[in-house]
C-alpha positions in Angstrom: 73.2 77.3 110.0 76.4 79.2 110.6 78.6 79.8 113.6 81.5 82.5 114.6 84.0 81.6 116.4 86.4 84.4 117.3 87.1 85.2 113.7 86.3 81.8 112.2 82.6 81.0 110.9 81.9 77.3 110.7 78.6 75.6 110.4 76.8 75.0 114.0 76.1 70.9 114.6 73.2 71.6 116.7 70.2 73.1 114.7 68.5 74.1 118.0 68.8 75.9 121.5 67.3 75.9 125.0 67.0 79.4 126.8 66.4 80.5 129.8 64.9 84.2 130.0 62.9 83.7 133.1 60.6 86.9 133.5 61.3 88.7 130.5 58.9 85.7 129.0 56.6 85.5 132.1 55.9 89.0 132.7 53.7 88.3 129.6 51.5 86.0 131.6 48.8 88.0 133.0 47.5 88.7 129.2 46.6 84.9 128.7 44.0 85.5 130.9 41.7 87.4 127.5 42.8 85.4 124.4 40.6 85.0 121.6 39.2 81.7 120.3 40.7 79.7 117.7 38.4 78.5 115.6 40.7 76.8 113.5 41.9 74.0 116.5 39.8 70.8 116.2 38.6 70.8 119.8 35.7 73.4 120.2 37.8 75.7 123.1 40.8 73.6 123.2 42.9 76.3 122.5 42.8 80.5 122.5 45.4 82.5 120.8 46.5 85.7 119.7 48.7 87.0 116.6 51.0 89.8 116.7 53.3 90.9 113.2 56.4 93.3 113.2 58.6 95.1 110.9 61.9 95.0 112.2 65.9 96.0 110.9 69.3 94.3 112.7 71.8 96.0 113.2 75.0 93.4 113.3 77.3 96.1 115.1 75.1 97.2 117.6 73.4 94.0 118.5 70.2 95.5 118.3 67.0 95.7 115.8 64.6 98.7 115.3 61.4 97.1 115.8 57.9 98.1 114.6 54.6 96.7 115.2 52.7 96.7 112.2 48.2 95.7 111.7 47.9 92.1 112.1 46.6 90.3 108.8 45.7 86.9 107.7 47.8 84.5 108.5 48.7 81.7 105.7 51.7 79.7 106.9 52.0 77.1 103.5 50.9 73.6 102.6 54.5 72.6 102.2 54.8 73.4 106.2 51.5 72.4 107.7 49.5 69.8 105.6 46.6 70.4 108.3 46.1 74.2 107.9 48.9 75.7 106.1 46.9 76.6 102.8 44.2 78.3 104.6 43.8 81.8 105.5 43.5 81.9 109.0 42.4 85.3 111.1 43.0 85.6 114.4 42.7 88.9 117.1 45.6 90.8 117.8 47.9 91.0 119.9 47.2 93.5 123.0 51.1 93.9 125.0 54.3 94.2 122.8 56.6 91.8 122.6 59.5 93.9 121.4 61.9 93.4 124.9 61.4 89.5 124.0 62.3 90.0 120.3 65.5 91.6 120.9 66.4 89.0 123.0 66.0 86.5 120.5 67.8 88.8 117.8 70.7 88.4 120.1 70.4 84.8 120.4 70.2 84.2 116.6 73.2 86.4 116.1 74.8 84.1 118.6 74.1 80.6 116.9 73.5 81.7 113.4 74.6 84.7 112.7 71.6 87.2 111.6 72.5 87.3 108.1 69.9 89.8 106.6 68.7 93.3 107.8 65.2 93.2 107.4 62.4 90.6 109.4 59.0 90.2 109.7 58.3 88.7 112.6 55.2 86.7 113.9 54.0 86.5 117.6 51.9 83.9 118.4 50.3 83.8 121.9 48.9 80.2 122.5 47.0 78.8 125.6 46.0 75.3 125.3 43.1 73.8 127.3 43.2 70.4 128.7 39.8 68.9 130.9 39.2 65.8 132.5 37.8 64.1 129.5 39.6 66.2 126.8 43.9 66.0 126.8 44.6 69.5 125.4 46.2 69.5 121.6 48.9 71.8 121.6 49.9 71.1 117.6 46.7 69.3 115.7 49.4 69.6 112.3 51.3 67.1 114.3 55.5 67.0 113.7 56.0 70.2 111.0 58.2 73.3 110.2 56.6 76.8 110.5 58.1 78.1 107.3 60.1 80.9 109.1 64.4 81.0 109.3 64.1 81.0 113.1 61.1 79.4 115.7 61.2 80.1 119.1 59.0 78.2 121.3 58.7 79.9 124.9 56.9 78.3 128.0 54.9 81.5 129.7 53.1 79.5 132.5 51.9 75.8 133.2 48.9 75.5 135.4 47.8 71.2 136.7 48.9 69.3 133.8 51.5 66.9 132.9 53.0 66.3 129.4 53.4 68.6 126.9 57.0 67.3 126.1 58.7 69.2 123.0 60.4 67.3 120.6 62.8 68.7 117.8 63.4 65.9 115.1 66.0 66.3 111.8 63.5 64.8 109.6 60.2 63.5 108.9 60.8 59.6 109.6 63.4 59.9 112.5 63.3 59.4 116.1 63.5 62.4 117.8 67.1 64.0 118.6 65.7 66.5 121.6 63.0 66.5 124.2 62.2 68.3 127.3 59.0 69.1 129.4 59.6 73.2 128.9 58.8 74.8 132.4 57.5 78.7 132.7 60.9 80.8 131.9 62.1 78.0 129.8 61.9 77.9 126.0 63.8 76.4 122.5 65.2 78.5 119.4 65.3 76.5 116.6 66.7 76.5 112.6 63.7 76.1 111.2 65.2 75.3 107.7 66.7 72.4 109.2 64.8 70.7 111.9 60.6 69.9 112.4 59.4 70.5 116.1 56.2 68.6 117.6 54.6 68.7 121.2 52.7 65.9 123.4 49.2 67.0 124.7 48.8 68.2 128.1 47.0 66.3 130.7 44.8 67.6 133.5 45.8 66.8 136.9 42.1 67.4 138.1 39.1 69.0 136.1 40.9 71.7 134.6 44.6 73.1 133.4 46.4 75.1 130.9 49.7 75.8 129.3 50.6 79.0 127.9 52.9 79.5 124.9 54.1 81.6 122.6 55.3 81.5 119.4 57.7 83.3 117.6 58.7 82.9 113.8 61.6 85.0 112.5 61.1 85.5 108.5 63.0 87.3 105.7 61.5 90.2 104.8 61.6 89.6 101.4 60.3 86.0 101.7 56.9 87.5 103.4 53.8 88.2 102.3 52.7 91.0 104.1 50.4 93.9 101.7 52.4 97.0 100.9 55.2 99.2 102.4 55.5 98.5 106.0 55.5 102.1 107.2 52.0 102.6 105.9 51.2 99.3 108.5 52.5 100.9 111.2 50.5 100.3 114.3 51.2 100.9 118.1 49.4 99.0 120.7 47.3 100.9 123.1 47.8 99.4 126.2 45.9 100.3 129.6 
């Protein structure tokens, strides 16, 4: 919500962001290939995804956080956020490369908009490919136009493989018109304020039997706002990668 601006801090009009990071997000793309299910999505294999938590502390005056990645648990995002799911306790595989590069990216891009006003984050990685067929559009968001409940969203296009739509809208409020919207392309993704603006997604459309658009999904949270179980060092988990 807040700005600097040489040595002034004022409040930033524009609740969201579009960025750019080209292969830093689509070097990522290669692991969308082994997803688990989600059983949760309303469409029997309309969607696969993968959840990845960390424990991470930002440091203002080097620009950088110390990032750990900790055992994924349940996920329960909030009724107040998603009416669909957000009460239930969803489980869903973990998360088998590390995101960290991408995450101190972001960081760097909050600090820029918003200034990163607290030290200590949990952060949630969601990896999302959607599945769109001749007969079935692919769903991207079932909940429809929502929050995720985190400070900071950022919504990162990884690849888009024969399908149209998929247009992401960011909207100030729950009965207006949309006040952003673009068709993100692979490299291209939005940071948004999550305290301030909802975000929603058109399906994707097959051009021909089958297509797919891979996402992911990152929610910045306070530390102290999150539910994780325990001390975070005795989560501490690093990825064994091949």
């Amino acid at each position: 919500m807040l700005k600097k601006i040489g040595d002034v801090t004022v409040k930033n009009p524009q609740n969201y962001t579009t960025l750019k990071t080209g292969a830093d997000l689509t070097c990522y793309q290669p692991s969308y290939d082994n997803l688990g299910e989600d059983r949760y999505h309303p469409v029997t294999g309309g969607r696969t995804r993968r959840l990845g938590q960390y424990y991470a502390r930002y440091d203002r005056q080097k620009r950088e956080a110390e990032i750990h990645k900790l055992k994924t648990q349940v996920y329960v995002q909030g009724e107040k956020f998603n009416k669909s799911y957000g009460a239930m306790k969803r489980y869903f595989e973990d998360i088998e490369v590390d995101f960290k590069p991408l995450l101190q990216i972001l960081f760097r891009e909050i600090e820029d908009n918003w200034l990163v006003d607290e030290d200590e984050w949990m952060i949630n990685v969601h990896q999302f490919r959607v599945h769109a067929k001749t007969l079935n559009d692919g769903v991207a968001a079932p909940e429809g136009k929502h929050r995720d409940g985190a400070e900071y969203v950022y919504m990162g296009c990884v690849a888009r493989e024969n399908v149209t739509g998929g247009i992401s809208h960011i909207f100030e409020g729950d009965d207006t018109p949309p006040i952003f919207g673009t068709t993100l392309v692979a490299g291209e993704g939005i940071l948004v304020d999550d305290r301030e603006v909802l975000h929603d997604v058109t399906p994707i459309v097959a051009e021909g039997d089958y297509g797919y658009r891979d996402m992911v999904i990152v929610g910045y949270h306070l530390w102290s706002d999150n539910k994780y179980p325990g001390d975070w060092k005795d989560n501490i988990y690093e990825l064994k990668m091949s």
